[in-house]
KOLVOTI-428173 format. One line per field, with one value per residue (C-alpha): residue in three letters; chain; x, y, z. Coordinates in Angstrom, 2 decimals. Each point is the difference from the previous one (the first is absolute). Layout:
KOLVOTI-428173
rest	(ALA,...)
kette	(A,...)
x	(X,...)
y	(Y,...)
z	(Z,...)
END
This chain:
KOLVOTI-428173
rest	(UNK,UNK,UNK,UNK,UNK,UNK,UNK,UNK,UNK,UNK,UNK,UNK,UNK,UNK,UNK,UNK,UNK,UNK,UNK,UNK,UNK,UNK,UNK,UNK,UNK,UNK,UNK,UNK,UNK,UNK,UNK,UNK,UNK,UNK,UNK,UNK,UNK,UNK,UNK,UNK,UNK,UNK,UNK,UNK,UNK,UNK,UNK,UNK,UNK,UNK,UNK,UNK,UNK,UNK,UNK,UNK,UNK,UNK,UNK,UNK,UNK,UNK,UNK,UNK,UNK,UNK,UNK,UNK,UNK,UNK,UNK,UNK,UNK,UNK,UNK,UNK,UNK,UNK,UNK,UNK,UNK,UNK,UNK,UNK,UNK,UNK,UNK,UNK,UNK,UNK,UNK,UNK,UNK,UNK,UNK,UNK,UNK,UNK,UNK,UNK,UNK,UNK,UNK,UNK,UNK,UNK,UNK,UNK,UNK,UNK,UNK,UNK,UNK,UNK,UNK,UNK,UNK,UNK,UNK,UNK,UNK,UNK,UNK,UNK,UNK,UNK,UNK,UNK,UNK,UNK,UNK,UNK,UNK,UNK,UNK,UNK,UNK,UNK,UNK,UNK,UNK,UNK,UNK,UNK,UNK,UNK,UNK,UNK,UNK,UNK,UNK,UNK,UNK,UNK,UNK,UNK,UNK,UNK,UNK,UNK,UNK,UNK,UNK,UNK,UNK,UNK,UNK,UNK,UNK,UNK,UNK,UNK,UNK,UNK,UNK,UNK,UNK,UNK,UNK,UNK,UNK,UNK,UNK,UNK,UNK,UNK,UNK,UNK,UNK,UNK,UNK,UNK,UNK,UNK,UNK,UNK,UNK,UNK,UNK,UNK,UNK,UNK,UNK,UNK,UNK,UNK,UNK,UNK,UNK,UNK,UNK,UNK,UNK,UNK,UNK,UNK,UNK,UNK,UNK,UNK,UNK,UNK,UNK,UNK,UNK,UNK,UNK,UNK,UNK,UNK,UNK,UNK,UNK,UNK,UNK,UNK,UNK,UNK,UNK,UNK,UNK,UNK,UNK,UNK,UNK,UNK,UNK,UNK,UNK,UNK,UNK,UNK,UNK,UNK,UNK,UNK,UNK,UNK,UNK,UNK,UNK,UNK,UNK,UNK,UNK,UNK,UNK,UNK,UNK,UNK,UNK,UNK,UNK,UNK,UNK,UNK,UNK,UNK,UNK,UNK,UNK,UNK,UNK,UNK,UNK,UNK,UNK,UNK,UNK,UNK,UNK,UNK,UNK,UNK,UNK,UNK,UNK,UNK,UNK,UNK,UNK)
kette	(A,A,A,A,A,A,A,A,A,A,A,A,A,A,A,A,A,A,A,A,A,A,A,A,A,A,A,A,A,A,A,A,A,A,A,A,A,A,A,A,A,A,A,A,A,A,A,A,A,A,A,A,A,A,A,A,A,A,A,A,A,A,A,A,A,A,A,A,A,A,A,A,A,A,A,A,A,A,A,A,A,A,A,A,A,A,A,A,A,A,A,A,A,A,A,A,A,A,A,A,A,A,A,A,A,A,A,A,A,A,A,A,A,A,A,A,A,A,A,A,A,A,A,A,A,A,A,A,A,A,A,A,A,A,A,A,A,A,A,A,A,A,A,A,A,A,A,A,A,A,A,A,A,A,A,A,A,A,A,A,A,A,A,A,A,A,A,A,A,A,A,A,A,A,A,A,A,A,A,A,A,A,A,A,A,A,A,A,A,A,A,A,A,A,A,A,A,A,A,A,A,A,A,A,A,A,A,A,A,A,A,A,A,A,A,A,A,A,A,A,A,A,A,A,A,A,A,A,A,A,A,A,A,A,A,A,A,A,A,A,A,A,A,A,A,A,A,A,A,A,A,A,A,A,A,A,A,A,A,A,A,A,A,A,A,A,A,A,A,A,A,A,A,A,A,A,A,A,A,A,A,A,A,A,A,A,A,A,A,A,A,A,A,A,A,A,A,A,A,A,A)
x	(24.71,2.04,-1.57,0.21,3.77,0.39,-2.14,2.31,3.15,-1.37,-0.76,3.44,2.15,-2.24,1.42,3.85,-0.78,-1.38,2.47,2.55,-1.29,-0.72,3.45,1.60,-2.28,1.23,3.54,-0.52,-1.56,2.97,2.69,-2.65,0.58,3.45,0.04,-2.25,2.34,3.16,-1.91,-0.71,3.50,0.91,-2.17,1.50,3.35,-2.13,-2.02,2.57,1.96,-2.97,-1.01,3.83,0.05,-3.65,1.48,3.21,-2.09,-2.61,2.95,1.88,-3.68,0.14,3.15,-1.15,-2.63,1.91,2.09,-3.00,-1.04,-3.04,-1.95,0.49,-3.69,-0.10,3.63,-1.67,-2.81,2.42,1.44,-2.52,-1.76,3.08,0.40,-3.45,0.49,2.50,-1.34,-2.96,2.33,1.98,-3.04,-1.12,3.71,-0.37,-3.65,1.49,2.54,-1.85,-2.55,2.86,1.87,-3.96,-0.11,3.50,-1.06,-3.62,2.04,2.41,-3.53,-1.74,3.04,-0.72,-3.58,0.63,1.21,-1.82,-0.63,0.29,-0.34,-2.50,2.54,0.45,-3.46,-0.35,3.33,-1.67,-3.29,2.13,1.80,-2.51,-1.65,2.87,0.37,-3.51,0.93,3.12,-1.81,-2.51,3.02,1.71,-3.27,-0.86,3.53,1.10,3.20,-0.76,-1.70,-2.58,-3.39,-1.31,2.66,-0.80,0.39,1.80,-3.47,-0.86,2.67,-0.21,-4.13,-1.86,1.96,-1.60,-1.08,2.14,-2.00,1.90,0.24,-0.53,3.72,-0.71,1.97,-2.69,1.51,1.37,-3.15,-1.99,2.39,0.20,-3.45,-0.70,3.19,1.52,-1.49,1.84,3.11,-1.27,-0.49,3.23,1.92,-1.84,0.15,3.77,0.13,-1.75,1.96,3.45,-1.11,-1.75,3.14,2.31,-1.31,-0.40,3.92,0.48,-1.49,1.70,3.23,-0.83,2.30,1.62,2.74,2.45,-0.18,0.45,3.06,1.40,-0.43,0.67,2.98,1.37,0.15,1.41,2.72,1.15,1.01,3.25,-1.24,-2.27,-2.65,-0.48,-3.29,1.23,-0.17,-3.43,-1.46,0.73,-1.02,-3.29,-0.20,0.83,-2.79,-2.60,0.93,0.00,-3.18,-2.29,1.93,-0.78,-3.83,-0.64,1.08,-2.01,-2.85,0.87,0.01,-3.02,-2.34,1.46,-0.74,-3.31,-0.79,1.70,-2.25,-2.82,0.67,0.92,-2.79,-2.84,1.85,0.40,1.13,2.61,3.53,2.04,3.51,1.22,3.51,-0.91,-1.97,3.61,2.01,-2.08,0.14,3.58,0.63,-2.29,2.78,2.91,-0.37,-1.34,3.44,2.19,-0.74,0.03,3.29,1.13,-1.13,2.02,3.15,-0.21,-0.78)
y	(-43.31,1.37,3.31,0.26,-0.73,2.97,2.28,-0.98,0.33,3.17,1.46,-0.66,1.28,3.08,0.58,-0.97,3.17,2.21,-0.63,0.48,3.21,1.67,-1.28,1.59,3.65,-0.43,-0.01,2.71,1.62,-0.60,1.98,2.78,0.35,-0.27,2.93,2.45,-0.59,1.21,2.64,1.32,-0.54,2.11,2.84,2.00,0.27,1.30,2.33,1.56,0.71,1.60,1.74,1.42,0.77,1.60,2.31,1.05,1.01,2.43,1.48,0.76,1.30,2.11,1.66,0.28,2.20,1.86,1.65,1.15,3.29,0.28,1.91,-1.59,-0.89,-2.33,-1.63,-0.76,-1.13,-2.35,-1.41,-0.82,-2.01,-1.86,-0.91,-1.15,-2.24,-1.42,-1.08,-1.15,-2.14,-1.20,-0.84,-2.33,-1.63,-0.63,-1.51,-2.15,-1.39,-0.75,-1.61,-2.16,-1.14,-1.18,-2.05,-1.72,-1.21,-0.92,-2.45,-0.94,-1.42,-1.31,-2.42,-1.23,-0.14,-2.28,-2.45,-3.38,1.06,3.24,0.77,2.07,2.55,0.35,0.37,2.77,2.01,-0.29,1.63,2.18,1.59,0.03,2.70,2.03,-0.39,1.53,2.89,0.62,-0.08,2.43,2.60,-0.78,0.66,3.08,1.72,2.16,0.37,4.11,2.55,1.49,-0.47,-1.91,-2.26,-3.61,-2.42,-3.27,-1.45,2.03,-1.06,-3.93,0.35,-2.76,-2.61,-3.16,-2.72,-3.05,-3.35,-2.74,-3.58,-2.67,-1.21,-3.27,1.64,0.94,2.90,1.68,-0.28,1.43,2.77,1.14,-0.50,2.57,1.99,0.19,3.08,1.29,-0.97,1.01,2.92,0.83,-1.27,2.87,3.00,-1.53,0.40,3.47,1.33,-0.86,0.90,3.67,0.74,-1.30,2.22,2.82,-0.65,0.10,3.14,1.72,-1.10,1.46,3.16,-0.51,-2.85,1.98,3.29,-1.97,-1.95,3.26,1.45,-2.51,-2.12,1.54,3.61,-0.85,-2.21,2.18,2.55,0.39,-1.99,-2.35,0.61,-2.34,-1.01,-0.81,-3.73,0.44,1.94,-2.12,-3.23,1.57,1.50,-3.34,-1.92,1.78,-0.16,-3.80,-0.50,-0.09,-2.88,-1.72,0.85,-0.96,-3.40,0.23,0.39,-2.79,-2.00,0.95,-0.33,-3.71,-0.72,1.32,-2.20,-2.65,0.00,0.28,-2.90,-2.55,1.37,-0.30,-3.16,1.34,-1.83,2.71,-1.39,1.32,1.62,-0.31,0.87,2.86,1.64,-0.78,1.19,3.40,0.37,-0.68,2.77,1.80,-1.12,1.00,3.02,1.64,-1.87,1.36,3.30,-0.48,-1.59,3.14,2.08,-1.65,0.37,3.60,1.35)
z	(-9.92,-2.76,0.06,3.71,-0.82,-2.36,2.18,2.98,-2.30,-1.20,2.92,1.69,-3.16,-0.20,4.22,-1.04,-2.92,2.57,2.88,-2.36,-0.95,3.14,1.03,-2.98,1.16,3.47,-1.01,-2.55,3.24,1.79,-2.45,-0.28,3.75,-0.34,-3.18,2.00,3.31,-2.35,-1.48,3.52,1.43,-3.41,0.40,2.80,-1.86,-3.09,1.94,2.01,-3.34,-1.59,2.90,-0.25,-3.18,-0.53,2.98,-2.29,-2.71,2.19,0.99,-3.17,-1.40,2.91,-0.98,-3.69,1.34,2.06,-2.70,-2.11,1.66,1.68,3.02,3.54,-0.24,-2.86,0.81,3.80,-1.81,-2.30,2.68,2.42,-2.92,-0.96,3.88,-0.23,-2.72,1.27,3.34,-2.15,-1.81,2.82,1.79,-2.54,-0.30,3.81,0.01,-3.33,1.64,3.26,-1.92,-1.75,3.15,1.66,-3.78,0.40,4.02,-1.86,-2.67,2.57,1.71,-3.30,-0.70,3.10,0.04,-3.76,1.85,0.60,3.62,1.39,3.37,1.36,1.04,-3.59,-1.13,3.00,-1.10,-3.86,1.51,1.60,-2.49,-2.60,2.77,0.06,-3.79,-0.54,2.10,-1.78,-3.05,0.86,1.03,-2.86,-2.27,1.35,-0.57,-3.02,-2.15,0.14,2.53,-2.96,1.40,-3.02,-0.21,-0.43,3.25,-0.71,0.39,-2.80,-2.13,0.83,-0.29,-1.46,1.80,-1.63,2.33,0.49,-0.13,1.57,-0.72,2.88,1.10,2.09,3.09,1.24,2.80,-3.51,-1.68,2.73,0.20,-3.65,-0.42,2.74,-0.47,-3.40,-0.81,2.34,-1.22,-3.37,0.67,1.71,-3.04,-2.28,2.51,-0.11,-3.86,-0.82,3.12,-1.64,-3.64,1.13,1.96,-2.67,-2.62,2.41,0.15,-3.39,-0.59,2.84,-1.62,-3.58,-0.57,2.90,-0.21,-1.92,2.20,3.04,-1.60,-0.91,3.43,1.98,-1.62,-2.96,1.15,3.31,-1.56,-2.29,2.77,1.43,3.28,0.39,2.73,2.86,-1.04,-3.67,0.71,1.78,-2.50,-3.11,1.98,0.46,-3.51,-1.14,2.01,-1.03,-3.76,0.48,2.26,-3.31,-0.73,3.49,0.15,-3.71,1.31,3.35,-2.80,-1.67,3.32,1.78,-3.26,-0.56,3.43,0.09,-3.39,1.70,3.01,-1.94,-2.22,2.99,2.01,-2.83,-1.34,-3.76,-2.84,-0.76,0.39,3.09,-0.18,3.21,-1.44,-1.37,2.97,2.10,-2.87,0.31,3.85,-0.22,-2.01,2.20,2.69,-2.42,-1.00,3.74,1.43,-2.35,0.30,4.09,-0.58,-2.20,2.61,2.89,-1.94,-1.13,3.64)
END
């Protein structure tokens, strides 16, 4: 009898441990959601401003060229291959940040589907956008940062993606999902990351040598004339932007690669400890720095 009594004891503290677990998972599940629906609602902000201000710098290295002599051949050769490059890189931006808004209406669904009961209109909208994830993930992998033939895909850069093994959450709508689908997900999270880091140092590079001359030209030079051209304001808020938008996407690095790790780590059910503060703190900065310059921008036109 006493035995029976410890094996029954046993048995029901080892379910109080367990359901206390998986209910601490499922709200850790449930501010995951939350984080990747702010880093989505974040991200058009951010790409719009470095779409804007890769665009600024093509330009000014157009003009650059344009002063050093050359024959018309090789300048229209110049050119066309910068305008190629830059629909290359555009290209990408746009596939990024379709991809991003299809991941904040997919966490918008999974803090639903952690709920103790979701409906089967939930479940069905999950499905759903998981297949228009996978799509977006498969334009998104295929695109470039440049228009040279043996340049690497995104696919390329984010390749091996290492497989996500997921630990059984009692819900068993959001188990059934991630075990089928959080690949998926996964995957989307590291075509996310190597997009924003190749295009980030792609930035960087195009702004080496050239922040100075296009300070010069385009705000110091002008000032220091008798009249100010009309596009004075316009011109320095753009010069400005740009110079800052290494700023905004080192922090849109910072926030996709915590919420990657974070997704991993509730998913797989790791020991590691989660900063939920911190992943915020970075897509808030994300926020910051993309809205400041867009405020910047309003005032100065």
């Amino acid at each position: 009898m006493r035995r029976r009594n410890l094996t029954s004891a046993f048995t029901l503290l080892t379910f109080i441990l367990l359901s206390g677990c998986d209910s601490e998972r499922l709200q850790q599940f449930s501010s995951l959601a939350a984080a990747g629906s702010a880093y989505s609602a974040a991200f058009p902000a951010f790409s719009a401003q470095l779409g804007a201000a890769y665009i600024t710098i093509n330009n000014d290295q157009a003009i650059i060229a344009h002063a050093i002599p050359v024959d018309p051949e090789t300048a229209k050769e110049k050119i066309l291959r910068q305008d190629a490059d830059l629909k290359a890189y555009l290209t990408t931006l746009d596939r990024l940040n379709a991809q991003a808004s299809i991941l904040g209406a997919y966490f918008n669904a999974m803090g639903q589907l952690a709920g103790s009961n979701p409906s089967d209109q939930i479940v069905s909208s999950a499905d759903g956008l998981i297949e228009q994830l996978s799509a977006a993930n498969n334009a998104l992998g295929s695109s470039k940062i440049s228009s040279l033939p043996d340049a690497p895909t995104i696919e390329d850069l984010a390749h091996p993606i290492i497989k996500i093994v997921v630990a059984h959450f009692q819900v068993k709508a959001l188990n059934r999902h991630l075990e089928e689908h959080a690949q998926v997900v996964n995957r989307a999270l590291a075509l996310q990351e190597k997009a924003i880091d190749a295009m980030t140092k792609q930035l960087s590079l195009a702004l080496v040598g050239d922040d100075q001359f296009r300070e010069t030209k385009q705000v110091v030079s002008p000032y220091l004339a008798k009249d100010l051209p009309e596009s004075w304001a316009a011109d320095r808020a753009a010069y400005i932007q740009s110079s800052v938008t290494l700023q905004s996407t080192s922090a849109a690095k910072d926030a996709i690669k915590e919420l990657r790790s974070t997704f991993q780590d509730v998913v797989a059910n790791n020991s590691s400890p989660l900063d939920f503060n911190g992943l915020l703190d970075a897509i808030g900065a994300m926020a910051a720095y993309a809205n400041s310059v867009k405020a910047a921008l309003t005032s100065a036109t």
